[in-house]
C-alpha positions in Angstrom: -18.0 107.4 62.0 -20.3 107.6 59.5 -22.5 104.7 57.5 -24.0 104.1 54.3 -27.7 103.1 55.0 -29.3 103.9 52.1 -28.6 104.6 48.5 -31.2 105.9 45.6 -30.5 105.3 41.7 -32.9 106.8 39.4 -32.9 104.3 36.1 -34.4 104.2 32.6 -34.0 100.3 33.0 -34.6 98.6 36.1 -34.5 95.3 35.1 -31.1 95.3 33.8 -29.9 97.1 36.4 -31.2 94.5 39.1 -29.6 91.8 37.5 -26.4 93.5 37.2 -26.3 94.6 40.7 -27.5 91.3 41.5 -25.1 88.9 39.5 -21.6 91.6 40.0 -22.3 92.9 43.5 -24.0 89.5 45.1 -27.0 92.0 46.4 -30.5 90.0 46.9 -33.9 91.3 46.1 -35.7 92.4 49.4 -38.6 94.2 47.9 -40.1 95.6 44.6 -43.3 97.6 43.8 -45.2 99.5 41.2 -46.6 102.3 43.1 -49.0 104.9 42.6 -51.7 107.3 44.0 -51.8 110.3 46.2 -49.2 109.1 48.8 -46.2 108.6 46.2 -47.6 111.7 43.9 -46.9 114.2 47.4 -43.7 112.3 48.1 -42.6 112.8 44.5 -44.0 116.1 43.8 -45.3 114.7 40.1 -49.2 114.8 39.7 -49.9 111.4 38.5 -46.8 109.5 38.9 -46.0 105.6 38.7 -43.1 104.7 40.1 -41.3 100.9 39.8 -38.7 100.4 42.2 -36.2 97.4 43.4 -34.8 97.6 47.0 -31.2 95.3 46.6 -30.0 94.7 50.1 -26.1 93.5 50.6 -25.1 91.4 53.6 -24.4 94.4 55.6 -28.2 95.7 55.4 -26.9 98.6 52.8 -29.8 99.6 50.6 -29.9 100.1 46.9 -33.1 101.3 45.6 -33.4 101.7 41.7 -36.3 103.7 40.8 -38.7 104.2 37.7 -40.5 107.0 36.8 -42.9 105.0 34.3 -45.1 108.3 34.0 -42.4 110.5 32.8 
């Protein structure tokens, strides 16, 4: 049987999509970071990239992850 462990949304508004997720869905906040520098810029494959994300957890350990591309 198969499992959902992970799931990556890729948002023009992260903040209103937290609290949505976060108020409709009951998911909690378990990280979020602006990142940048060579690390996320290979990961990525976009030279100079900033990304924002939000990792939601529910109570299962499933995984949303909203990103931002703030660079683009």
């Amino acid at each position: 049987m198969a499992t959902i462990r992970h799931i990556g949304l890729v948002a023009r508004h992260t903040e209103s999509l937290v609290r949505f997720y976060t108020r409709v869905f009951n998911l909690k906040v378990s990280d979020r970071r602006i990142e940048t520098g060579s690390f996320i810029e290979k990961l990525v494959g976009i030279p100079d990239a900033q990304l924002e994300w939000a990792k939601l957890a529910d109570a299962n350990g499933i995984i949303l992850e909203i990103l931002h591309y703030r660079s683009q």
